[in-house]
MMTF fields as JSON, N, C-alpha, C and O atoms, coordinates in Angstrom:
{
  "mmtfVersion": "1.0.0",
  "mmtfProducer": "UNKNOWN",
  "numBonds": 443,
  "numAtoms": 444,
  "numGroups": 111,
  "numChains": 1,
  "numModels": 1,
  "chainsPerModel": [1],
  "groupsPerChain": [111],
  "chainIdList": ["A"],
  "bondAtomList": [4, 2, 8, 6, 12, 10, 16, 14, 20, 18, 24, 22, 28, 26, 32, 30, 36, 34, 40, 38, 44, 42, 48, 46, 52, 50, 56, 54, 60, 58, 64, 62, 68, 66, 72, 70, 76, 74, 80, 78, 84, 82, 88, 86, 92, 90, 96, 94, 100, 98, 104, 102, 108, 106, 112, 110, 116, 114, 120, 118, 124, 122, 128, 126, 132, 130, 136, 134, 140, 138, 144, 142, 148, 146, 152, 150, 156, 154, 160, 158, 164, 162, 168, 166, 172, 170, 176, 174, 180, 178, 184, 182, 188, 186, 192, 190, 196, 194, 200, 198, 204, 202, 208, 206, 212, 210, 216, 214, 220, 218, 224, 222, 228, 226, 232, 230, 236, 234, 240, 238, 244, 242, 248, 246, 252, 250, 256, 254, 260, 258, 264, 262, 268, 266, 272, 270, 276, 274, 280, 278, 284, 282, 288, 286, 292, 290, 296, 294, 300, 298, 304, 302, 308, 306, 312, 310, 316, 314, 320, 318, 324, 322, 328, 326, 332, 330, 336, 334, 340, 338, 344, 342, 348, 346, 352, 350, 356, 354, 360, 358, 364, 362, 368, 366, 372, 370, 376, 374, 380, 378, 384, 382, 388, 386, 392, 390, 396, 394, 400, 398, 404, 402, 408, 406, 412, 410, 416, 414, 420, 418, 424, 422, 428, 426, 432, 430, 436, 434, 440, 438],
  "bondOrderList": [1, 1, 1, 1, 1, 1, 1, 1, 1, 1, 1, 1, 1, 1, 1, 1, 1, 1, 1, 1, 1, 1, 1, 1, 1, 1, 1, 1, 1, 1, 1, 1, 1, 1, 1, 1, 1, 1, 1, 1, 1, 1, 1, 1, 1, 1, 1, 1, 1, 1, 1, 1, 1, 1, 1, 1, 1, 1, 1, 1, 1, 1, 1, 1, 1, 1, 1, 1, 1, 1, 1, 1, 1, 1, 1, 1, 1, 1, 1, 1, 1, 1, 1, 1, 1, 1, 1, 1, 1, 1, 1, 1, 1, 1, 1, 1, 1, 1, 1, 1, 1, 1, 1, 1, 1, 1, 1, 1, 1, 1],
  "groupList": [{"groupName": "UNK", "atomNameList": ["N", "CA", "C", "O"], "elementList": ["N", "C", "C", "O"], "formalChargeList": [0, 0, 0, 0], "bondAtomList": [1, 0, 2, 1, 3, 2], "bondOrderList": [1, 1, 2], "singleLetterCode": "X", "chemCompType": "L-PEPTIDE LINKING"}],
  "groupTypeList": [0, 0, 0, 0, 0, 0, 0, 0, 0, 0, 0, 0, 0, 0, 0, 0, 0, 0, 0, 0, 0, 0, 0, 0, 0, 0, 0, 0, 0, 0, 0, 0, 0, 0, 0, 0, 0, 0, 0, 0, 0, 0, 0, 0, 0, 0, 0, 0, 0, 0, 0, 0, 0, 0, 0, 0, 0, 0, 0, 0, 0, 0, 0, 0, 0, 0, 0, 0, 0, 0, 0, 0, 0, 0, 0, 0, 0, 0, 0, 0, 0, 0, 0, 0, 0, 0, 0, 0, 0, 0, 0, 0, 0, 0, 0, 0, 0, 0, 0, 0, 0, 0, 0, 0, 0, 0, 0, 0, 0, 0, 0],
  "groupIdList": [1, 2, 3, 4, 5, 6, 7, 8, 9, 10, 11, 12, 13, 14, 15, 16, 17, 18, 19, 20, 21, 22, 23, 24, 25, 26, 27, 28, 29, 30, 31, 32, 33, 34, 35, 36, 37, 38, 39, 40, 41, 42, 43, 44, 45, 46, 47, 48, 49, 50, 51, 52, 53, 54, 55, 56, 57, 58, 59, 60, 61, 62, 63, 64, 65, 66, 67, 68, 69, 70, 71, 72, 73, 74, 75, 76, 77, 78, 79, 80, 81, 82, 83, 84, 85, 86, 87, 88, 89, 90, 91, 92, 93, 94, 95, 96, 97, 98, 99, 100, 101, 102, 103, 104, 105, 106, 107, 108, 109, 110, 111],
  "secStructList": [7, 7, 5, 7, 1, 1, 6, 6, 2, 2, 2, 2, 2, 2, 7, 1, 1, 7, 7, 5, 5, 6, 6, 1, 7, 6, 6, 2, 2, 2, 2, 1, 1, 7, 7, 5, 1, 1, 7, 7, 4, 4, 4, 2, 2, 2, 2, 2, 2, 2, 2, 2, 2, 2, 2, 2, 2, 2, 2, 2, 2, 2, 2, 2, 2, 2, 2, 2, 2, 2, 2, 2, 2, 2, 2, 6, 6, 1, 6, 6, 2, 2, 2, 2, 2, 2, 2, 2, 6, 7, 7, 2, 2, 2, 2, 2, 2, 2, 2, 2, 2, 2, 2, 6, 6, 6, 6, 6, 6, 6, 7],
  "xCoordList": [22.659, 23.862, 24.09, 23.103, 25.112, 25.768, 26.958, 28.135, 26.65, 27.853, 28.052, 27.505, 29.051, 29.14, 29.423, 28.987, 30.064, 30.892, 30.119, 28.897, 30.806, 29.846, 29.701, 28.661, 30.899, 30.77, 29.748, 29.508, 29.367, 28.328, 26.854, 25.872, 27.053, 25.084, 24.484, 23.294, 25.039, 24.282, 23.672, 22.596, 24.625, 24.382, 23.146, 21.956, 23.608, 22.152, 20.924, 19.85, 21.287, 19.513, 19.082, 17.884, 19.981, 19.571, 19.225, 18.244, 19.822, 19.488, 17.925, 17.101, 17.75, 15.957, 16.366, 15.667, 17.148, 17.259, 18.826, 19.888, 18.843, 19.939, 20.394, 19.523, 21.505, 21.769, 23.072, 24.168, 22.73, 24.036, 24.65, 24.032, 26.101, 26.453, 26.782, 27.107, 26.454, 25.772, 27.218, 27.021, 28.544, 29.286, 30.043, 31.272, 29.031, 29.59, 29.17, 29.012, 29.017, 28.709, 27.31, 26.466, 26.938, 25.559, 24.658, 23.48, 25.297, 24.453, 24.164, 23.031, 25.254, 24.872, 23.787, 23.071, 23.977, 22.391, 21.253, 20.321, 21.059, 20.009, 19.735, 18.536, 19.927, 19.855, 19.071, 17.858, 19.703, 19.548, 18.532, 18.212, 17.984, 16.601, 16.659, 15.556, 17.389, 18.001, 19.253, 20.247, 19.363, 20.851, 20.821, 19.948, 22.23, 22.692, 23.464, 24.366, 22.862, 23.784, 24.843, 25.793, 25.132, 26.623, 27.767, 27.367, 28.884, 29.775, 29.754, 30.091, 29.111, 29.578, 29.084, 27.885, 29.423, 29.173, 28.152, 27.002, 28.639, 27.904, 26.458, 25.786, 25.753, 24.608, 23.351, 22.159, 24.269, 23.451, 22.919, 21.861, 23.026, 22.246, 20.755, 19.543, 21.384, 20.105, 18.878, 17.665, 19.786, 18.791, 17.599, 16.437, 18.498, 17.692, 16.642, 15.558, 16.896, 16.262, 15.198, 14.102, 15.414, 14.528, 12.841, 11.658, 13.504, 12.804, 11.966, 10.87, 12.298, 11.606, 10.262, 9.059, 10.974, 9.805, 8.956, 7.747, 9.726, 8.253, 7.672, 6.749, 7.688, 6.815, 5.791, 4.635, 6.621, 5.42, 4.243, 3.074, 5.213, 3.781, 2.408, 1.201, 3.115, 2.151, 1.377, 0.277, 2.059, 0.854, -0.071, -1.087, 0.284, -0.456, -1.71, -2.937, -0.985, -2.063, -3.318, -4.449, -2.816, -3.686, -4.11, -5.243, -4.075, -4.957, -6.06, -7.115, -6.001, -6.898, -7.555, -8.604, -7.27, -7.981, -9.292, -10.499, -8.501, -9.758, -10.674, -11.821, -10.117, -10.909, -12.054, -13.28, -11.52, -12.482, -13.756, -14.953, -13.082, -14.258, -15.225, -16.375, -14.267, -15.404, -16.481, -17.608, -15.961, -17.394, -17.681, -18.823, -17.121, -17.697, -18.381, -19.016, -18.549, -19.678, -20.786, -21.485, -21.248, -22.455, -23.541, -24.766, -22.2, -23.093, -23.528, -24.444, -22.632, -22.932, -23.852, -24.281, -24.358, -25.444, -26.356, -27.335, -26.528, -27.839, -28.335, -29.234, -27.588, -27.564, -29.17, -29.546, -30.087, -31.241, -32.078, -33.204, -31.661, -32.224, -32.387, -33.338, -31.103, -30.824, -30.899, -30.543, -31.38, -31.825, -33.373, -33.96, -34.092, -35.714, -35.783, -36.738, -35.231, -35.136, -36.136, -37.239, -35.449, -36.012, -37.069, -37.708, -37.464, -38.643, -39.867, -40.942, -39.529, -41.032, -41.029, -42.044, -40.184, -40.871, -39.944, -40.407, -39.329, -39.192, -38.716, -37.836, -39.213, -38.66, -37.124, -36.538, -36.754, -35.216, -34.715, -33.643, -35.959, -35.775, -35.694, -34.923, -36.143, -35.695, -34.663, -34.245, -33.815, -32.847, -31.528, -30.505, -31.733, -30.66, -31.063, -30.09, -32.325, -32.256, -31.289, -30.77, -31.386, -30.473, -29.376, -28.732, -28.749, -27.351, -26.973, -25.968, -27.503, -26.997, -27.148, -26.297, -28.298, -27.934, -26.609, -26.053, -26.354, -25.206, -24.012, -23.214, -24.283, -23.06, -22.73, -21.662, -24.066, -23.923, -23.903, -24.376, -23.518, -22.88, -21.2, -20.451, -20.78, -19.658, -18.878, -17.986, -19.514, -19.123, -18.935, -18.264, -19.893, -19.96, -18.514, -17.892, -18.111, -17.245, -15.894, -14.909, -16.103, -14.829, -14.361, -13.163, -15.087, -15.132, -14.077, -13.954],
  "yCoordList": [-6.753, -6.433, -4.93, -4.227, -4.407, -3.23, -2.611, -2.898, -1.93, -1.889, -0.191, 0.814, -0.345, 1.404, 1.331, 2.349, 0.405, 0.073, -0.107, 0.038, -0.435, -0.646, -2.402, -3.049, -2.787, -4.201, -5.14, -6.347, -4.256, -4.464, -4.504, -5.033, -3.929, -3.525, -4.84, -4.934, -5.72, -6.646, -7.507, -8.101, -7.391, -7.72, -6.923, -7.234, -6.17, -5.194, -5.119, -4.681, -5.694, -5.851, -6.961, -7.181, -7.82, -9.253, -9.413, -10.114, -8.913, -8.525, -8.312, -7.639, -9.418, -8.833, -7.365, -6.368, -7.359, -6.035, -5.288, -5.84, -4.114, -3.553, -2.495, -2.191, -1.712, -0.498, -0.049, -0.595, 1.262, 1.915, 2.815, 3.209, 3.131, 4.651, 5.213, 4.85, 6.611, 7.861, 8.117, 8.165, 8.273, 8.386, 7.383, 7.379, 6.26, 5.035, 5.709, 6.888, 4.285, 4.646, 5.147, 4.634, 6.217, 5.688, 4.911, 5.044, 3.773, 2.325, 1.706, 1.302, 1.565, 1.446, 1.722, 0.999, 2.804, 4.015, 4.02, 4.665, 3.449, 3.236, 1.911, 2.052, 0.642, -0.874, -0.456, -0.26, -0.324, -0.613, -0.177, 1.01, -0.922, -0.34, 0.846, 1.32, 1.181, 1.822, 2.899, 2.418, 3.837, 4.712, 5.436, 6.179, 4.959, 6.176, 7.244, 7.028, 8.562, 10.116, 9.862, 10.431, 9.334, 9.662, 8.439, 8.028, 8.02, 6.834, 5.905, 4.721, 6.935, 6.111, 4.726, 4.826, 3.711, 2.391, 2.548, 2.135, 3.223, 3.239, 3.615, 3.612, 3.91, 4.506, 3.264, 3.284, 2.087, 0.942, 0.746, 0.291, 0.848, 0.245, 1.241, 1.025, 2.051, 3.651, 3.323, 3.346, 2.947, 2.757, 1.729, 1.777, 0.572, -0.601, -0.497, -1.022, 0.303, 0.905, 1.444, 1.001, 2.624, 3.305, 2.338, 2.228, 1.943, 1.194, 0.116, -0.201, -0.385, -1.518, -0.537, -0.801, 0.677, 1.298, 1.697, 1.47, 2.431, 2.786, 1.701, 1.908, 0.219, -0.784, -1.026, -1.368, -0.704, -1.056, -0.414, -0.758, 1.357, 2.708, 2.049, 2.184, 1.329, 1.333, 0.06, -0.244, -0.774, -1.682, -1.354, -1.991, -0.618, 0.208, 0.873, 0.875, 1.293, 2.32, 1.717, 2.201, 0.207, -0.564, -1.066, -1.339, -1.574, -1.875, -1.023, -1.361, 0.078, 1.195, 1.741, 2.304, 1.788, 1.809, 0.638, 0.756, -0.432, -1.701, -1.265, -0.82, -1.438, -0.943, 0.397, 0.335, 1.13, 2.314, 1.956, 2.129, 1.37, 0.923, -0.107, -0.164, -1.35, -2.219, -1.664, -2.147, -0.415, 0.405, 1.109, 0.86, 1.891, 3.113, 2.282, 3.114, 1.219, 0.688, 0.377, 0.188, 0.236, -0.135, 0.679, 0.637, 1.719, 3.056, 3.957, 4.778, 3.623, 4.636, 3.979, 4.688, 2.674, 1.811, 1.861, 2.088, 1.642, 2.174, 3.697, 3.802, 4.778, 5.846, 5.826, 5.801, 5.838, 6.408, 5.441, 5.741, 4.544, 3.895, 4.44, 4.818, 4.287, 4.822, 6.04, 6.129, 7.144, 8.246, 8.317, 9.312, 7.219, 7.145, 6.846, 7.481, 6.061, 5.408, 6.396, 6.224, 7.096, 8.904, 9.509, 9.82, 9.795, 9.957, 9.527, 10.124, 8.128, 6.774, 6.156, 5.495, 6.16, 5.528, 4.146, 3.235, 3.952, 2.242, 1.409, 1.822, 0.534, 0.125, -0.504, -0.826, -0.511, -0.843, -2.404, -2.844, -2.894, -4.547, -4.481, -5.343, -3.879, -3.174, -2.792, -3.149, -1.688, -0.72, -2.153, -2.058, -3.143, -3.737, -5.024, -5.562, -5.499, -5.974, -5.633, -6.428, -3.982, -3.536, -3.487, -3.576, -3.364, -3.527, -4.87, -5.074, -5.654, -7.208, -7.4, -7.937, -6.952, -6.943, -5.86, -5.852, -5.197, -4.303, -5.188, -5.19, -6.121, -6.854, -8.186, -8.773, -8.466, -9.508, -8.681, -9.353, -7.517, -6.892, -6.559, -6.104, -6.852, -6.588, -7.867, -7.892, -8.922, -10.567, -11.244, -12.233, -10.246, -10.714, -10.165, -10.794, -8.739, -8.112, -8.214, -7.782, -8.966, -9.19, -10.917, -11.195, -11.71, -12.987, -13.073, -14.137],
  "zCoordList": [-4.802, -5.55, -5.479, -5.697, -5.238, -5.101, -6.067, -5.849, -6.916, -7.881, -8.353, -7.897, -9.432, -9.661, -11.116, -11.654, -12.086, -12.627, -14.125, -14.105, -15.505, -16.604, -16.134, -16.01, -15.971, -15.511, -14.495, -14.491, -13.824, -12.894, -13.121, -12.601, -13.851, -15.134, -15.197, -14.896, -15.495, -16.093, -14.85, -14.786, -13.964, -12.53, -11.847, -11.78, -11.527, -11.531, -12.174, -11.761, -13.438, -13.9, -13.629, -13.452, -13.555, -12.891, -11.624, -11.377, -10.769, -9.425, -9.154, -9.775, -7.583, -7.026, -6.318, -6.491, -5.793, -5.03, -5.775, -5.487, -6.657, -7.107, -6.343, -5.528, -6.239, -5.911, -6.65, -6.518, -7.621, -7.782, -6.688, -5.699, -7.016, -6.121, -7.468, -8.598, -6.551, -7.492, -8.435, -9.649, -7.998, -8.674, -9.398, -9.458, -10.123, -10.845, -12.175, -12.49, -12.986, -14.634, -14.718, -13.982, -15.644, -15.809, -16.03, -15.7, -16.784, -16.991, -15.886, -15.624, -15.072, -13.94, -12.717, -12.024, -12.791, -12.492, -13.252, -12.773, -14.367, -15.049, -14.874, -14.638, -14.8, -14.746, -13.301, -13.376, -12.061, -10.546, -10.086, -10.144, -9.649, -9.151, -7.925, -7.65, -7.444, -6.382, -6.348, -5.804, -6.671, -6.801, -5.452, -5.003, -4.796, -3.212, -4.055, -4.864, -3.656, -4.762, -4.077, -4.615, -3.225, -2.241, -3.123, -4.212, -2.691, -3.025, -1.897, -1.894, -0.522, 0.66, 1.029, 1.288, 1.137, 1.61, 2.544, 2.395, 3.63, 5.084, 4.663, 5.694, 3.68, 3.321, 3.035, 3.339, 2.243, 2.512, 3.102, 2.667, 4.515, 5.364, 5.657, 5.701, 5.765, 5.881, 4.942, 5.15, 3.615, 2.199, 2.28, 1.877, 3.107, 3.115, 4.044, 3.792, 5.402, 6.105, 5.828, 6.169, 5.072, 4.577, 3.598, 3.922, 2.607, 1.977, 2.88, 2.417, 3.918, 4.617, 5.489, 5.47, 6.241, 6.514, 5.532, 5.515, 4.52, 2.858, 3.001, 3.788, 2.561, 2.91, 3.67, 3.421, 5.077, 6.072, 6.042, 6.218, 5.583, 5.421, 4.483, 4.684, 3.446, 2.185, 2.77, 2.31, 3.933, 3.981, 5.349, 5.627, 5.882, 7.065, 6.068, 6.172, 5.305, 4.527, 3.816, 3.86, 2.935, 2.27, 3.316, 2.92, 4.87, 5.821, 5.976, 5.44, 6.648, 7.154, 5.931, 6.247, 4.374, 3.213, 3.277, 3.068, 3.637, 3.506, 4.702, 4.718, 5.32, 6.597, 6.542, 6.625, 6.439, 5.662, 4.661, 4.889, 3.407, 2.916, 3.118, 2.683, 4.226, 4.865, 5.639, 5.754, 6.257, 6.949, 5.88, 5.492, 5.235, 4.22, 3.112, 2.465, 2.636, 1.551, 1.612, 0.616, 3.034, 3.342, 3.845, 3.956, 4.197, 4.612, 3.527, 3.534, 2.525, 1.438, 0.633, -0.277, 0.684, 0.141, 0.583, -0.129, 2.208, 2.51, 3.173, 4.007, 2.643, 2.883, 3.236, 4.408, 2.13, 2.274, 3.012, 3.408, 3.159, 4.266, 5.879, 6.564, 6.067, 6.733, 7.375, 8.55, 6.662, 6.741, 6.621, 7.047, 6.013, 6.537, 7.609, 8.057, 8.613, 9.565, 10.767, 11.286, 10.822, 11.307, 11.211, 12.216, 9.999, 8.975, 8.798, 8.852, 8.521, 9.012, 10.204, 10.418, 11.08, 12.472, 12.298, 12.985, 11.911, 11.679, 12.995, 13.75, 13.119, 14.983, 14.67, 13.637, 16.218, 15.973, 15.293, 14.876, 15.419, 14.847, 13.192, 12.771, 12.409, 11.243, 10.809, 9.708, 11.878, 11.937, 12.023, 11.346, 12.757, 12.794, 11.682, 11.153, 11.336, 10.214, 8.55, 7.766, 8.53, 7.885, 8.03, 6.985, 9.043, 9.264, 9.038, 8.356, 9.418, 8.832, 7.532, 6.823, 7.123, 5.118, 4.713, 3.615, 5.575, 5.497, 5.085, 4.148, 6.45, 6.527, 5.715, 5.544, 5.262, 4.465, 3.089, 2.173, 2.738, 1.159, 1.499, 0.634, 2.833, 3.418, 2.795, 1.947, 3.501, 3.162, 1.754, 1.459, 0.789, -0.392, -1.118, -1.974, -0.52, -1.053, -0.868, -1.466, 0.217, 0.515, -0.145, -0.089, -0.584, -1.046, -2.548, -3.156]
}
């Protein structure tokens, strides 16, 4: 819904997707989830534009977040493990024993 008007308000709060233009009522601009500062029509589309990429950013972002911490929790759990590794000699059949308990605190966390 697209409006400017006092008449339009109620529409707009009802609305899943609202938009005022900037030079309507203020109720208008306050109800809409969305205000263009301009009057121009042609801006819709830019707006809608806009907003679909903000989306994608934020779910690009909550990807590579998960991702991060699916590697970054296990490392930061067995930090000191991991860092004896060096220290005491431990053979590599060990070294990857841990990494699979790594991965099975990966599996749990993600459940």
């Amino acid at each position: 819904m697209v409006g400017d008007g006092i008449n339009d308000s109620t529409a707009l709060a009802q609305a899943d997707v609202s938009m005022a233009m900037g030079k309507g009522s203020d109720i208008a601009m306050d109800v809409a989830k969305m205000t263009i500062i301009s009057s121009d029509l042609t801006k819709i589309p830019e707006a809608i534009h806009l907003s679909k990429s903000t989306v994608r950013t934020i779910k690009q972002n909550l990807f590579w977040a998960f991702i991060y911490n699916l590697i970054g929790i296990p490392i930061a759990t067995n930090k000191d493990k991991i860092l004896s590794v060096h220290s005491e000699g431990i053979t590599e059949e060990e070294v990857m024993q841990k990494v699979k308990e790594a991965g099975f605190k990966i599996e749990l966390l993600t459940q």
